[in-house]
N, C-alpha and C positions, 0 to 999 in steps of 0.2 A: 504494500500500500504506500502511496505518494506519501512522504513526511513534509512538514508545513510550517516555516518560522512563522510567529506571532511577535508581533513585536510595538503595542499600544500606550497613548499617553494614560489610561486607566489601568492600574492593576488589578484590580476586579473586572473590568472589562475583559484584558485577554484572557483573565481562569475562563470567564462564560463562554468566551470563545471559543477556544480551547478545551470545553466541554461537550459544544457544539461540536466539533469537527469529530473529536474522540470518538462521537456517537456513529458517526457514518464512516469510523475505523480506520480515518487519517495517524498519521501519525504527528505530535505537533510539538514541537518545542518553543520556549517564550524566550522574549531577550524583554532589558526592563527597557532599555530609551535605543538613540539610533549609530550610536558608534558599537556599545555592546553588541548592537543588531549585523554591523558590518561583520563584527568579530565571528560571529554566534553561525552567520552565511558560511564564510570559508571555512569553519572548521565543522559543522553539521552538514553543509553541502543540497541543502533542502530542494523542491520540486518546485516550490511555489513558497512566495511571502506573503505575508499582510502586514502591512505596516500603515500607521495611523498619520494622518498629512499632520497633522501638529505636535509627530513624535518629537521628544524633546532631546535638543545632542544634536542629531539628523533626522529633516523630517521625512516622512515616506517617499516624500518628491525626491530628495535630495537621495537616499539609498534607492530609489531607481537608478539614478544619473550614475553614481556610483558603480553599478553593474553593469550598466550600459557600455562604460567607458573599458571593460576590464573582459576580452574577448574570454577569459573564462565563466565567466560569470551572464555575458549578455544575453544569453537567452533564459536567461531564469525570468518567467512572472513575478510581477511584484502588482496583489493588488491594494490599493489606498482606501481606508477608511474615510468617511466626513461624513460628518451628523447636518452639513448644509447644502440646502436643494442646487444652489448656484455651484460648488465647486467640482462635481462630475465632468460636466463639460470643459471647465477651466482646467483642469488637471489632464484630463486625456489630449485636449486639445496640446498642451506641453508633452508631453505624453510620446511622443511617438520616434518609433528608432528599430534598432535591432533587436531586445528586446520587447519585452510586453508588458504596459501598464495600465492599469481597467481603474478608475474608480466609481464606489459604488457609495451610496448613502448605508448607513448604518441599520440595517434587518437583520435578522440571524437567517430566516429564510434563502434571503435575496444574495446575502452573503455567500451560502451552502452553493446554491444553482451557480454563483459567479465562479466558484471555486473549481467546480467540477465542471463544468464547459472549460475555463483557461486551460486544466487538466485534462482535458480529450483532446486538446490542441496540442498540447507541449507532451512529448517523452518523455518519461523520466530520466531523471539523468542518475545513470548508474556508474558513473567514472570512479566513484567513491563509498564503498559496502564497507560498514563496520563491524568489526568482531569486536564482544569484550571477554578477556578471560579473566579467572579468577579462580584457582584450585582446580577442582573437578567442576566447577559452574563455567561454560559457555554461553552468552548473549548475543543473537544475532540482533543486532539496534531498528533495522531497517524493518525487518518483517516480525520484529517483538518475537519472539521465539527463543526461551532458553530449556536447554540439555545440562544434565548432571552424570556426567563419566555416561555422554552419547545418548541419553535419555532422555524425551521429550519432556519436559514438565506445564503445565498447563498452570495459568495465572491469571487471576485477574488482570484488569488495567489500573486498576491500584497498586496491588502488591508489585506489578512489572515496574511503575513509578517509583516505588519505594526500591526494590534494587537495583534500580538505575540512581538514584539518589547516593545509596550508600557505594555504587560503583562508580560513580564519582568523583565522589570523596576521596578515593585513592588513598583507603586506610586511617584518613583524617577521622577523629572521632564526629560525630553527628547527634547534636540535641535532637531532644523530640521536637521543640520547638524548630530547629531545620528543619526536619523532617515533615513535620505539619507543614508550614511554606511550603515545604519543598512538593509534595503530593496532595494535598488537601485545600492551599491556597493561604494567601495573607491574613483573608478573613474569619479563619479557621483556627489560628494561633491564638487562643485564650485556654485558663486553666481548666474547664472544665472536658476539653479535648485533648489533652496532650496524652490520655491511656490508652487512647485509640491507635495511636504511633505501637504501644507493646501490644494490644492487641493483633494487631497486623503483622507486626512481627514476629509475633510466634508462628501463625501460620505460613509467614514465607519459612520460616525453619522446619517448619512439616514438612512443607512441601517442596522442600530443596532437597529434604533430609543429608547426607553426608556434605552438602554443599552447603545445608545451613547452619553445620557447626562452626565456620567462618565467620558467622555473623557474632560478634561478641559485642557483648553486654559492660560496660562501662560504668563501673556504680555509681549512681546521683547526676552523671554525665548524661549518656545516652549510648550511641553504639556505632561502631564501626567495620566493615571487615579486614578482618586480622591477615588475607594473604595481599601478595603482591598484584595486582590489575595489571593485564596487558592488552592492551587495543590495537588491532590487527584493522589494516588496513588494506584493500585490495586495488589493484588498477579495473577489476571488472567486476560481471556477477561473483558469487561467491563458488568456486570449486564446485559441481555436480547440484548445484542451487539448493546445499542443504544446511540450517544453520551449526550440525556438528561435523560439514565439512572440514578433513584439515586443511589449516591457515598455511600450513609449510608449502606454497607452493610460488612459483615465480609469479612477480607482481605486486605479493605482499608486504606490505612496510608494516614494522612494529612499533611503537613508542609504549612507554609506562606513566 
């Protein structure tokens, strides 16, 4: 499934957004303003953007230009939030080039329909498949899919959040309070939520099983995992297109 940067002058906005898309199985990562968003582009590599015309840093217009100008990058969609009837036409009218920039008024509907049309136009762009490992725990990022010593394991889109969260972290420890932001959203970080974080976690340790004795418990802190993370990077699809393909093959770049 197409992965999706979000990148809005509302932090509650891009959770709902980003709740929104989740549902029709996109995949979506957020950046908070528009330089983190350039950042967030090259190193996620996404199919499509949304970015808000009055993000703040660089506005959406400005991270068009941006891509536009960067032959790896130009053909990435970027579409533009505005909550005003006048700047659709003003924005596209600027708008036009080698890539592709749609702005749309602010619907969740209208939003969905503009997202998946840009997406039937544009390929995905697969130059960039990432692995994550971790012990016996494999992450494929792209098709959310992770194996424990080659076994598929089945996960919510929460719990997939939360060990992507603590994988991460790259062994850094992680509040619950991270962890609430991090999965659950801004809005969601009060005391009466933060047992929801060990709830959730005991079940991704069920259901990692030897993969989730990794996940260790930090007392009064919160939690972290205990092995080394490596992020396996590919020049193409992933090996025989499976996410407990081995990474050992030419093409692949590794960092920690």
């Amino acid at each position: 499934m197409a992965k999706i940067l979000v990148a809005l002058e509302s932090r509650d906005l891009a959770w709902a957004v980003k709740a929104a898309l989740e549902a029709r199985d996109f995949v979506v990562v957020l950046a908070p303003e528009g330089v983190a968003a350039l950042s967030a582009i090259r190193r996620e590599q996404p199919d499509l953007i949304i970015a808000g015309l009055l993000l703040p840093g660089l506005t959406g217009l400005d991270i068009w230009r941006h891509l536009a100008s960067d032959p790896g990058t130009s053909a990435v969609p970027v579409v533009i939030l505005t909550g005003r009837a006048r700047d659709p036409d003003t924005v596209v009218g600027v708008a036009v080039g080698p890539g592709e920039a749609r702005a749309v008024r602010f619907e969740f509907a209208e939003l969905v329909r503009t997202v998946e049309a840009v997406l039937a136009r544009s390929p995905p762009r697969s130059a960039a498949v990432e692995m994550v490992r971790a012990g016996p725990v494999t992450v494929d990022l792209r098709r959310r899919r992770v194996t424990v010593h080659a076994q598929t394991v089945r996960l919510t889109s929460r719990e997939f959040s939360l060990l992507r969260a603590l994988l991460d972290a790259r062994g850094r420890v992680q509040t619950r309070e991270d962890l609430l932001e991090a999965v659950w959203g801004a809005a969601e970080v009060r005391p009466a939520r933060v047992r929801a974080v060990d709830v959730y976690i005991r079940r991704l340790r069920m259901k990692l099983a030897a993969g989730g004795q990794q996940i260790v418990t930090v007392r009064h802190v919160g939690y972290r995992f205990a092995v080394a993370v490596e992020w396996i990077t590919f020049g193409g699809e992933l090996p025989g297109g499976s996410a407990g393909a081995d990474p050992g093959t030419a093409g692949a770049t590794k960092r920690r």
